[in-house]
C-alpha positions in Angstrom: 137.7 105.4 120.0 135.7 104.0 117.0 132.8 102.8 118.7 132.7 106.5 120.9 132.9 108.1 117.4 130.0 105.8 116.1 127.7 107.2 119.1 128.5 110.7 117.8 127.5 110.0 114.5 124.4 108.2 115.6 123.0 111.6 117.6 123.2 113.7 114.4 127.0 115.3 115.2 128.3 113.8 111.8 131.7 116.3 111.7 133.0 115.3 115.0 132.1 112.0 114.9 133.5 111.4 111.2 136.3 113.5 112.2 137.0 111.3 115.0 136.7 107.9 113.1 138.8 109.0 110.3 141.8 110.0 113.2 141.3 106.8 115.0 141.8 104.6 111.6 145.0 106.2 111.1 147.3 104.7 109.6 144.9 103.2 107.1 147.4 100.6 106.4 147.5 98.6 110.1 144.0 99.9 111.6 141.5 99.4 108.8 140.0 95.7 108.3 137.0 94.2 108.0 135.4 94.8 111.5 136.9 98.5 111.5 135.7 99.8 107.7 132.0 97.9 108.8 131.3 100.7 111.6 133.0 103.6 109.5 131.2 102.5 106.4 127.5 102.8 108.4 128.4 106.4 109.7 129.2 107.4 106.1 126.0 105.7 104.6 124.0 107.7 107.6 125.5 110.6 106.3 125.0 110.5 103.1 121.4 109.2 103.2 120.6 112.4 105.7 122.3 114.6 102.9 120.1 113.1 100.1 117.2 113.7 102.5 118.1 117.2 102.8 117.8 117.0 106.5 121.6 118.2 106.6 124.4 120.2 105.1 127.6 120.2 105.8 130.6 122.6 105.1 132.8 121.8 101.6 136.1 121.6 103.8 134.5 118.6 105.5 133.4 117.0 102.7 136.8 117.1 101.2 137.8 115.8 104.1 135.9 113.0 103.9 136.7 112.5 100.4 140.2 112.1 101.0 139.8 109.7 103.7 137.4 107.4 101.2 140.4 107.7 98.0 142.8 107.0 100.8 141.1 103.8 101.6 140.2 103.0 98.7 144.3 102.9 97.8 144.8 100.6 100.6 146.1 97.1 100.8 143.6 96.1 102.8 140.1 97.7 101.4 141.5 95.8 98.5 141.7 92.3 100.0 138.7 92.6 101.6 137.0 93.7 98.2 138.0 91.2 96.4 136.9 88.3 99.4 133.3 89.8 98.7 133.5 89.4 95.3 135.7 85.7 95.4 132.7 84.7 97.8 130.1 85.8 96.2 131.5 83.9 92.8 131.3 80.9 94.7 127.9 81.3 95.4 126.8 82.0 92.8 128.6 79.0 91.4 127.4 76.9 93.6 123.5 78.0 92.9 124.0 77.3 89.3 125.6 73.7 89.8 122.1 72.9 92.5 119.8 74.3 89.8 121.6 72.6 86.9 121.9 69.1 88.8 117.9 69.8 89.7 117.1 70.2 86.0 116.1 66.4 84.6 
């Protein structure tokens, strides 16, 4: 269902196809990982980049719609896991950049 909902918002039919994704994700709690928020994440970008182009507008009730379904995830278990992987990993590397350049320094 995601990846169908994906081809929608990839033709320009943002509503339906958001409005699909955000159905198929339910509940948040067991359907949304990493893999899952990567393709709903890219249909929301396009969106909002086609918005900021001016090349769309959409109606309020959608975009509350999916504004709910952003602060939804954004209360989840999982979006916070997978948050705070980022940020552990990107920590380490930047740990790890610092130790190479500090051991290269004579």
């Amino acid at each position: 269902m995601l990846r169908c909902s994906t081809l929608y918002c990839s033709k320009g039919n943002y509503e339906f196809g958001l409005s699909r994704i955000i159905k198929s994700l339910e509940p948040y709690q067991k359907k949304l990982g990493t893999d899952t928020w990567y393709y709903a994440k890219r249909c929301f970008l396009s969106l909002l980049e086609n918005m900021a182009k001016h090349m769309l507008m959409m109606q309020d009730d959608f975009l509350r719609e999916c504004i709910q379904f952003l602060e939804a995830c954004e209360c989840t278990h999982v979006l916070q896991q997978i948050c705070h992987y980022f940020f552990t990993v990107r920590y380490l590397f930047f740990d790890v950049d610092t130790v190479v350049l500090a051991s290269a320094i004579p």
